[in-house]
C-alpha positions as semicolon CSV with decimal commas, in nm:
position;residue;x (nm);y (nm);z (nm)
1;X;6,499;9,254;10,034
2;X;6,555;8,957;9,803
3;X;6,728;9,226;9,546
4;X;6,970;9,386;9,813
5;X;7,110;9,006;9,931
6;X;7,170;8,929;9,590
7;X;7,330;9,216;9,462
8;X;7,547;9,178;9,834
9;X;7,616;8,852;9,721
10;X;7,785;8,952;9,373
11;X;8,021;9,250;9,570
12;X;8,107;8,982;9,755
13;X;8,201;8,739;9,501
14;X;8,368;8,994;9,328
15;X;8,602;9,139;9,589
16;X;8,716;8,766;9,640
17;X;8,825;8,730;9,269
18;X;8,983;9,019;9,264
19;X;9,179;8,908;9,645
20;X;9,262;8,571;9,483
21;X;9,495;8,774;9,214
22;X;9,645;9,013;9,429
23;X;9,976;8,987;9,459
24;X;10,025;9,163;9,784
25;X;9,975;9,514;9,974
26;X;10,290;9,761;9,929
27;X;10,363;10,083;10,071
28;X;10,533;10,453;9,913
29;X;10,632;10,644;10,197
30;X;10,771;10,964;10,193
31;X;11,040;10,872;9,914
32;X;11,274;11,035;9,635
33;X;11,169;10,829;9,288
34;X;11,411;10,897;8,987
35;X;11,266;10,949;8,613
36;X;11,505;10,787;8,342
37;X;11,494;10,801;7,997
38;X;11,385;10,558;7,796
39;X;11,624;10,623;7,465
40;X;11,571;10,382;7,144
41;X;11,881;10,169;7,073
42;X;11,808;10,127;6,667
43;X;11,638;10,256;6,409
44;X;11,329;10,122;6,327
45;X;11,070;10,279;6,093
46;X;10,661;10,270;6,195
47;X;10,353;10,247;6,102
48;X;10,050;10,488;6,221
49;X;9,835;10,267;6,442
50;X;10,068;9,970;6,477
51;X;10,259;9,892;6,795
52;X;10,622;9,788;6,796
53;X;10,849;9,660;6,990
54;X;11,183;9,886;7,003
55;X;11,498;9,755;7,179
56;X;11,638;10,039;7,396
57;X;11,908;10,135;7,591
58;X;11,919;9,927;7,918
59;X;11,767;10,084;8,237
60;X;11,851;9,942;8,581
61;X;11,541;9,864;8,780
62;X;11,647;9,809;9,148
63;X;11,483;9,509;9,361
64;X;11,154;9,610;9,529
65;X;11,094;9,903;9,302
66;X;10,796;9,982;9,062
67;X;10,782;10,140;8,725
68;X;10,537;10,358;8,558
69;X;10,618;10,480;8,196
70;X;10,467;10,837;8,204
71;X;10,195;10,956;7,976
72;X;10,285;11,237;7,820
73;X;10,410;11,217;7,519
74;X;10,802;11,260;7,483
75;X;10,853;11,143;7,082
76;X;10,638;11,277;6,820
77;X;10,598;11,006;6,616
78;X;10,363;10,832;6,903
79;X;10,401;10,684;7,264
80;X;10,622;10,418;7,484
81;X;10,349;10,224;7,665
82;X;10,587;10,000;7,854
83;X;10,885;9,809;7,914
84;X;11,016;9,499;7,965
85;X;11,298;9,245;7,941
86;X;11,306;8,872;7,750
87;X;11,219;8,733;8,082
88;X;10,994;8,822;8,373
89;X;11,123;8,859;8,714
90;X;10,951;8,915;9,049
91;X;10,966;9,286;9,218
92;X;11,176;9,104;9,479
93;X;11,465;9,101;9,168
94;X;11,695;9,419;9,035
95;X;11,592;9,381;8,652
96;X;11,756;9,584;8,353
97;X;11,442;9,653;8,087
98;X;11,618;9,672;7,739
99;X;11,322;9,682;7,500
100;X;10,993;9,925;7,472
101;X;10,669;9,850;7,338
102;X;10,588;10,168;7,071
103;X;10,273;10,277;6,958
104;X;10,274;10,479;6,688
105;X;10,062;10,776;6,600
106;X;10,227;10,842;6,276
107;X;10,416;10,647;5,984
108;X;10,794;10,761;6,015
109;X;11,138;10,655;6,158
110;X;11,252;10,614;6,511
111;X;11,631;10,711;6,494
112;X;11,863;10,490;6,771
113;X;11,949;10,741;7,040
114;X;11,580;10,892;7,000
115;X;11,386;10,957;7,337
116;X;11,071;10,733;7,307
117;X;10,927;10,835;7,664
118;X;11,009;10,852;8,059
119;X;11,005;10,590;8,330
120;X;10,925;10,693;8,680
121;X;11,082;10,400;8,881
122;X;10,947;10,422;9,294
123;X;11,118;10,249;9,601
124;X;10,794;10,040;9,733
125;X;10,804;9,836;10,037
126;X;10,626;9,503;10,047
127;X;10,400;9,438;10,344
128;X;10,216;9,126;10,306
């Protein structure tokens, strides 16, 4: 009995560290999402295991949406694994990402106007 409390006692303790860094409850409906391209704005050359950061062209990111940079593979040379601008603003905020973190599978050159990967950007609704 002992051994069932305690192990309680640690779910618990966990699912209130993970409640203390939640930053709130959203909610997809039924809703149309749009898929952009995320397109390299210079040429930059890469290294086989190394990640880079690539400045692209900018992509609008309307307030209250969310972003997921898809996982298949769109460039040869390796994978866009996110995006981002200088600085961070809350989902509340449009935004306009104009770089791309790169990781490379292979040593060559990224050309500007090359397609490094696809952003699914999602309406979300904040309910909390």
């Amino acid at each position: 009995m002992v051994r069932i409390i305690t192990r309680l006692e640690a779910v618990r303790k966990e699912t209130e560290e993970y409640e203390a860094h939640a930053l709130g409850n959203f909610k997809i409906g039924p809703t149309i999402g749009k898929m952009k391209a995320i397109i390299a704005d210079e040429d930059i050359d890469v290294k086989a295991n190394e990640a880079k950061s690539v400045k692209i062209k900018k992509i609008k990111i309307p307030e209250n949406h969310v972003t997921f940079v898809s996982a298949y593979a769109a460039n040869k040379l390796g994978h866009a694994i996110a995006v981002g601008e200088e600085v961070h603003l809350p989902i509340s905020m449009a935004k306009n990402v104009d770089y791309a973190s790169f990781l490379a599978n292979l040593d060559g050159s990224i050309n500007k106007d090359d397609l490094l990967g696809v952003l699914i950007i999602l309406p979300i609704e904040m309910i909390k």
